[in-house]
VOGU-3710 file (C-alpha; in Angstrom, 3 decimals, decimal comma):
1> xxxxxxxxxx> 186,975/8,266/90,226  184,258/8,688/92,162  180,154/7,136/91,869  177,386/5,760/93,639  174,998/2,899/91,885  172,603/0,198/92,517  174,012/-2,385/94,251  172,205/-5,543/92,968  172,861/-3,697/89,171  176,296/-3,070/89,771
11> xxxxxxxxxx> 176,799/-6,943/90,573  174,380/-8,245/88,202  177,095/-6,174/85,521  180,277/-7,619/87,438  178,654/-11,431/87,573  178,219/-11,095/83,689  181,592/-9,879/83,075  183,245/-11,721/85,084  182,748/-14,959/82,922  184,088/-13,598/80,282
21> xxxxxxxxxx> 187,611/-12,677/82,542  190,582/-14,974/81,536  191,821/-17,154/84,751  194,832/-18,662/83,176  195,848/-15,115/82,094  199,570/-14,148/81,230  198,648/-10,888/81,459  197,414/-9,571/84,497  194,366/-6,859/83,642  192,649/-10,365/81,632
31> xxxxxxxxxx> 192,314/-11,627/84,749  190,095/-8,216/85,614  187,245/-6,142/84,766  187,638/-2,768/83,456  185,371/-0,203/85,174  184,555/3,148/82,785  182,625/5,835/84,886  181,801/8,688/82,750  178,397/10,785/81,960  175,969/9,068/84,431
41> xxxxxxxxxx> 176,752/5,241/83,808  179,638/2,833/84,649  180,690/0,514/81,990  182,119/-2,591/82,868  184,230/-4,591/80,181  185,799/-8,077/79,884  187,449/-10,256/77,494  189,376/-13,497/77,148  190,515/-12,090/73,745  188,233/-15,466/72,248
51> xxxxxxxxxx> 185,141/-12,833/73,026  183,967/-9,600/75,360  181,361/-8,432/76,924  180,357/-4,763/78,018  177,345/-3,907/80,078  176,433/-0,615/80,956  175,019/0,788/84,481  173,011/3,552/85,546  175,030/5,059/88,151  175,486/9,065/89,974
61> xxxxxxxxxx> 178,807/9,806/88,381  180,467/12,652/90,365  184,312/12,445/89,551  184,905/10,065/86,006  187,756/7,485/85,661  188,776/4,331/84,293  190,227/1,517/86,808  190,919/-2,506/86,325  190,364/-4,635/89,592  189,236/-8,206/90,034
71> xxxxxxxxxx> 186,486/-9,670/89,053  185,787/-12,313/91,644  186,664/-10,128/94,236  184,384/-7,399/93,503  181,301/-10,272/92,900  182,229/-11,720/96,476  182,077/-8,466/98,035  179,263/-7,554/96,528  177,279/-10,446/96,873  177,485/-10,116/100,780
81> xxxxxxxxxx> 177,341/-6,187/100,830  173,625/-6,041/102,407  172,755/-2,338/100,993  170,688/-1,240/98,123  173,012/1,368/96,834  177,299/1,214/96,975  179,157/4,185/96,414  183,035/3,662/95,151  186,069/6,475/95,087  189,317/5,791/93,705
91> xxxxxxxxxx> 192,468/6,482/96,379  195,843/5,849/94,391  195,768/2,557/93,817  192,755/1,471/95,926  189,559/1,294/95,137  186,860/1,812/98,433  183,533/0,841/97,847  180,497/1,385/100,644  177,204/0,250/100,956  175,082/0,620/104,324
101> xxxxxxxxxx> 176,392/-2,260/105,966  179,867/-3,291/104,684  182,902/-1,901/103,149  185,796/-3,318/101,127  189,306/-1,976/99,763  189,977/-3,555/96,539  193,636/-3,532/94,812  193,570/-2,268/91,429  195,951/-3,254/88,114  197,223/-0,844/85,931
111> xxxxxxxxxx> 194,516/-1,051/83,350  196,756/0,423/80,248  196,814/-2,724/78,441  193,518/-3,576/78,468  192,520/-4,521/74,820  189,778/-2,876/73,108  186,938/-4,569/72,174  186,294/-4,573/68,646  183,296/-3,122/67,347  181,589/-4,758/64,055
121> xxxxxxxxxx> 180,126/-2,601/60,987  176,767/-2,467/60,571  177,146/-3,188/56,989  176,567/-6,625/57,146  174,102/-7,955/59,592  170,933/-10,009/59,886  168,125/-9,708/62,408  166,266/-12,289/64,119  164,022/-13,029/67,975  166,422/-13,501/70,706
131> xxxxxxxxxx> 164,164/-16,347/71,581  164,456/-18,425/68,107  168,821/-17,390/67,995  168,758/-19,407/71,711  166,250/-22,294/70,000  169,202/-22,420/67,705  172,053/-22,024/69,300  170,871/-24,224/72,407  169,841/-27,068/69,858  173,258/-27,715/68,456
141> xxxxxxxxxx> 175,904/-26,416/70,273  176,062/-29,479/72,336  177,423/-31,533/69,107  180,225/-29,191/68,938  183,611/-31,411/68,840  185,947/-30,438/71,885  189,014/-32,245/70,327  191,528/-29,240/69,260  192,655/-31,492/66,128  190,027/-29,863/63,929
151> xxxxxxxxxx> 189,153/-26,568/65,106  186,485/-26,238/62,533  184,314/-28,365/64,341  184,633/-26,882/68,124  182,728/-24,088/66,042  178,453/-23,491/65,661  177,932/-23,129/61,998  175,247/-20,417/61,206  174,462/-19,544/57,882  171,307/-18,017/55,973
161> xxxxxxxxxx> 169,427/-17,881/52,693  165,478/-17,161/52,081  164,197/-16,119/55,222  166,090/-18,533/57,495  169,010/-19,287/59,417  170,333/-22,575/59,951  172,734/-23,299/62,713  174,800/-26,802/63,094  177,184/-28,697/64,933  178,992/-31,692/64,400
171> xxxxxxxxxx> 181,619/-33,632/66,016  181,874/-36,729/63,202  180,138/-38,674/65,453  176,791/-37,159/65,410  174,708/-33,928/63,736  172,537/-31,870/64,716  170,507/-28,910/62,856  168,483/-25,962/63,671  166,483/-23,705/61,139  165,047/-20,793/63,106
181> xxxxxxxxxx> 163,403/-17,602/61,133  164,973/-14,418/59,761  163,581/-11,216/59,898  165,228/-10,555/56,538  165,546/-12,234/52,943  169,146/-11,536/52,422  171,616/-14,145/52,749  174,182/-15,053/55,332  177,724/-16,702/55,079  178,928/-19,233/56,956
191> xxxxxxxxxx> 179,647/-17,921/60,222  182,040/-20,506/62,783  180,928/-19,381/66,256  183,593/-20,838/68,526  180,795/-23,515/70,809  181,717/-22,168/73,869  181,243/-18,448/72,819  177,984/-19,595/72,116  177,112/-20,693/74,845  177,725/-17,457/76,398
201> xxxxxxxxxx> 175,400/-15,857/74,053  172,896/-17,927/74,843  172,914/-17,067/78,576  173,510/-13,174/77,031  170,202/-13,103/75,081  167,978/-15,680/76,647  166,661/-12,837/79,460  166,342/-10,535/76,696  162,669/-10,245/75,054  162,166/-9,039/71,373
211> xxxxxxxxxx> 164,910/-8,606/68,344  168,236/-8,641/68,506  170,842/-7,674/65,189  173,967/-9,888/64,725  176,489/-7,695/63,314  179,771/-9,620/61,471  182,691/-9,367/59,528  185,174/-11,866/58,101  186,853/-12,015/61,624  184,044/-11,091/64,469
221> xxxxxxxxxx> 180,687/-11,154/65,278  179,067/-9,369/67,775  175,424/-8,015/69,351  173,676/-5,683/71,920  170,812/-7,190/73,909  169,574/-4,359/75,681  172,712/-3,261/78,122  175,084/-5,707/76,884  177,303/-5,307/74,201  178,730/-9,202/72,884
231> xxxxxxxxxx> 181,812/-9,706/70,492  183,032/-12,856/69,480  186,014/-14,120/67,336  185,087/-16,831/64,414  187,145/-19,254/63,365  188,404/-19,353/60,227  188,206/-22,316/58,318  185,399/-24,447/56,194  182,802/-26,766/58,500  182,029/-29,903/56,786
241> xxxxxxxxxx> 179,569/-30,119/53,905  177,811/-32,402/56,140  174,139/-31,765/54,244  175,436/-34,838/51,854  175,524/-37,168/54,305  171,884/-36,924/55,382  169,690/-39,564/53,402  167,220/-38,804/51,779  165,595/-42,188/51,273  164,492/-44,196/54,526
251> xxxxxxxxxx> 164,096/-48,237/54,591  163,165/-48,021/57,867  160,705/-45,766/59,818  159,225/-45,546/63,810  157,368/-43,377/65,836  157,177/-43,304/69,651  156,397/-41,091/72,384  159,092/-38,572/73,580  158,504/-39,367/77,156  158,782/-42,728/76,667
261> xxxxxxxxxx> 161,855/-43,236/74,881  163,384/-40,302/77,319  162,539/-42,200/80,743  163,704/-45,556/79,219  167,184/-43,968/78,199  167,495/-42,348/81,636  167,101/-46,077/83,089  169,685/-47,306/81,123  172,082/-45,327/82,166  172,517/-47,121/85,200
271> xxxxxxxxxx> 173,244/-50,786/83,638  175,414/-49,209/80,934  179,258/-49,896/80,307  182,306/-47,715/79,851  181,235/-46,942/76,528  177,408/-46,053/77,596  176,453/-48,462/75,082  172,839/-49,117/74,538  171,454/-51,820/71,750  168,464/-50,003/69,683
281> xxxxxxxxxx> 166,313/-52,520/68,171  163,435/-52,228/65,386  161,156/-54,682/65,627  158,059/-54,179/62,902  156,387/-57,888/64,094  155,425/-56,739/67,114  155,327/-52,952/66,446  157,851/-52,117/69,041  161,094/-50,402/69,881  163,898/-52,103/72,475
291> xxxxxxxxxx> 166,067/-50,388/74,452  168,742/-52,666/76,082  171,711/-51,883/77,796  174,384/-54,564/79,511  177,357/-53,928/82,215  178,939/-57,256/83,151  179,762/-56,115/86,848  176,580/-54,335/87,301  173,955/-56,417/85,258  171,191/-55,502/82,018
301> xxxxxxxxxx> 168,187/-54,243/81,263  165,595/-54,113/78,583  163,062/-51,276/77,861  159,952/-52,335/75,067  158,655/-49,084/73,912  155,119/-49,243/71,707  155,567/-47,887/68,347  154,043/-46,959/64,879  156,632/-48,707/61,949  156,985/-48,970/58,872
311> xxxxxxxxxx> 160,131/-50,981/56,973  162,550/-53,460/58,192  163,277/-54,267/61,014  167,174/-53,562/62,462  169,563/-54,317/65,501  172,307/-51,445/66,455  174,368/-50,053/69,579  174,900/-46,245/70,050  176,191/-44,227/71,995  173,618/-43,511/75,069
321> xxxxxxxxxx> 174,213/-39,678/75,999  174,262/-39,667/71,931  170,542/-40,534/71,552  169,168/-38,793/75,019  170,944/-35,622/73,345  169,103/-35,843/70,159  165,789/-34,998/72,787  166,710/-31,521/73,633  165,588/-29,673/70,865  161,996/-31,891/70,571
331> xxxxxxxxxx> 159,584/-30,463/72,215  156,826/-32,454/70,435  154,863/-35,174/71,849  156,380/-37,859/69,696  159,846/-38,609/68,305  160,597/-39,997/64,419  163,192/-42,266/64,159  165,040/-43,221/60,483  167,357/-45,265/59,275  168,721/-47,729/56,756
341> xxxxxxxxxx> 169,462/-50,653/58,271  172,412/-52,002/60,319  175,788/-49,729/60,182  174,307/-46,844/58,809  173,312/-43,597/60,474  169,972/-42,896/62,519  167,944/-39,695/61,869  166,067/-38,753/64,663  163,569/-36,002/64,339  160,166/-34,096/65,867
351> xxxxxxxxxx> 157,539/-35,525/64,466  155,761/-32,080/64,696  158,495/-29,843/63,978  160,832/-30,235/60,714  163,056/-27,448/61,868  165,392/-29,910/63,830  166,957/-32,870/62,773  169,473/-34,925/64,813  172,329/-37,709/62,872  173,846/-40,209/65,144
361> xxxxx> 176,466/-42,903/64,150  176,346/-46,221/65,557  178,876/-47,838/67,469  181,270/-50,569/65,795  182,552/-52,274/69,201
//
């Protein structure tokens, strides 16, 4: 093996694949990146056999060859290399590379058992912006559960019918839904992206402009965005039929600025307890909202937000980092909170946008 390549390309490729290595790995070549120079590009591949990634680079192939080394060892070298271009050549088991300033010897692992990554028929597939699959992805996947005990809901539910595609995640404690557009009428099943593959994907196709085409199968699901070819596993099971536990009926409505109710949660934070506790309190009289939060061994606070309200009035404790959460999909100027009195679930949504919706329980203790 033998090439010569950009050298901010060729680590751009390695940094990417390199998350995707596995650092706990029983096998050895999981722990690397596969490097595949043939015909005028390398490819560089990586999986933690939960998902892959494969990115291609231009590069001035002169003798082809397939080698496995390590990932963080390659990005390390690289990212100190001080040269535009790197050439690399293959010696036995050591792999030289070159730039105009530095040079490094890397050990290489027999790359035999590498796995394949699998590659998802066409057949079924549904098209969509890159930038409304990240508005999706990035407005739920933070509600994924990350208790093992039902691995259903460690998962991003996406799913499609009529034009749209819904994403969700839930961890029983709180809700969250997306509705983004589809570039297509046909329908979608529902698809359990494992959260923290999606998460990957989102940092995959948020520097990619235009379309991209989700490909999927019972099993995978997988994408190119531009260089980069994705695969994921999904996880087989059934995510909760959690569309019968939104109301539909509201005793109680208020609406107050985004900024406001963001900056007071962000103060409470300091005066909350162990259980970032915060008291949420309706109060139609004096058309207002309280915020209050109490730590015996630090001391309480109390933020009056101005408000527009309809319905009864209502007294409840959440979860802090549960409501601040429900703000990172609103990008709206005000927020729309809704609810049905004391012990029952609060809908929180953008007034301006009724794309997202966010469910939060309240707290018993």
């Amino acid at each position: 093996m033998k090439f010569e390549c950009s050298t901010s390309d060729l680590l751009s490729a390695a940094s990417l694949a390199g998350r995707f290595v596995e650092r706990r790995a029983n096998l050895p070549v999981l722990a690397a990146v596969l490097i595949v120079a043939d015909r005028g590009r390398l490819t560089l591949r990586a999986t933690n056999l939960e998902c892959g990634v494969e990115v291609v680079v231009d590069a001035k192939v002169v003798e082809g060859g397939v080698v496995a080394t390590s990932a963080s060892v390659l990005v390390g070298f690289l990212q100190n290399a001080r040269g535009k271009t790197v050439s690399a050549t293959l010696k036995g088991e050591v792999l030289r590379f070159e730039t105009e300033h530095a040079s490094a010897s890397l050990k290489t692992i027999p790359h035999e058992d590498f796995p394949v990554l699998p590659k998802v028929s066409a057949s079924s597939s549904f098209t969509l912006k890159a930038a409304d699959l990240v508005r999706a992805l990035r407005s739920v996947a933070h509600c994924a559960s990350t208790s093992t005990v039902k691995p259903e809901l460690q998962s991003v539910l996406l799913c499609g019918e009529g034009g749209t595609l819904v994403a969700a995640g839930t961890d029983s404690f709180r809700l969250a839904e997306k509705k983004v557009p589809l570039r297509s009428n046909g329908s979608v099943p529902n698809l359990l992206l494992p959260a923290r593959n999606a998460v990957e994907l989102i940092r995959i196709v948020e520097s990619f402009g235009g379309e991209v085409e989700m490909y999927y199968n019972e099993h995978q699901v997988s994408t190119h965005a531009g260089n980069v070819y994705y695969t994921s596993r999904l996880i087989d099971g059934s995510f909760p039929n959690y569309r019968q536990i939104i109301p539909k009926t509201f005793t109680t409505e208020a609406v107050v600025l985004r900024e406001d109710i963001y900056q007071a949660l962000k103060s409470l934070t300091v005066f909350s307890d162990k259980f970032l506790q915060v008291s949420l309190t309706i109060d139609p009289a004096h058309k207002s909202v309280l915020l209050a939060s109490r730590n015996p061994d630090v001391g309480e606070t109390t933020s009056t937000l101005r408000a527009t309200i309809s319905g009864e009035g209502f007294s409840m404790n959440f979860n802090s980092r549960y409501l601040a959460d429900s703000l990172q999909a609103i990008t709206g100027e005000s927020v729309r909170i809704q609810a049905n009195g004391p012990g029952k679930p609060v809908l929180v949504r953008d007034v301006s946008d009724d794309s997202y919706l966010y469910l939060a329980m309240p707290m018993n203790r």
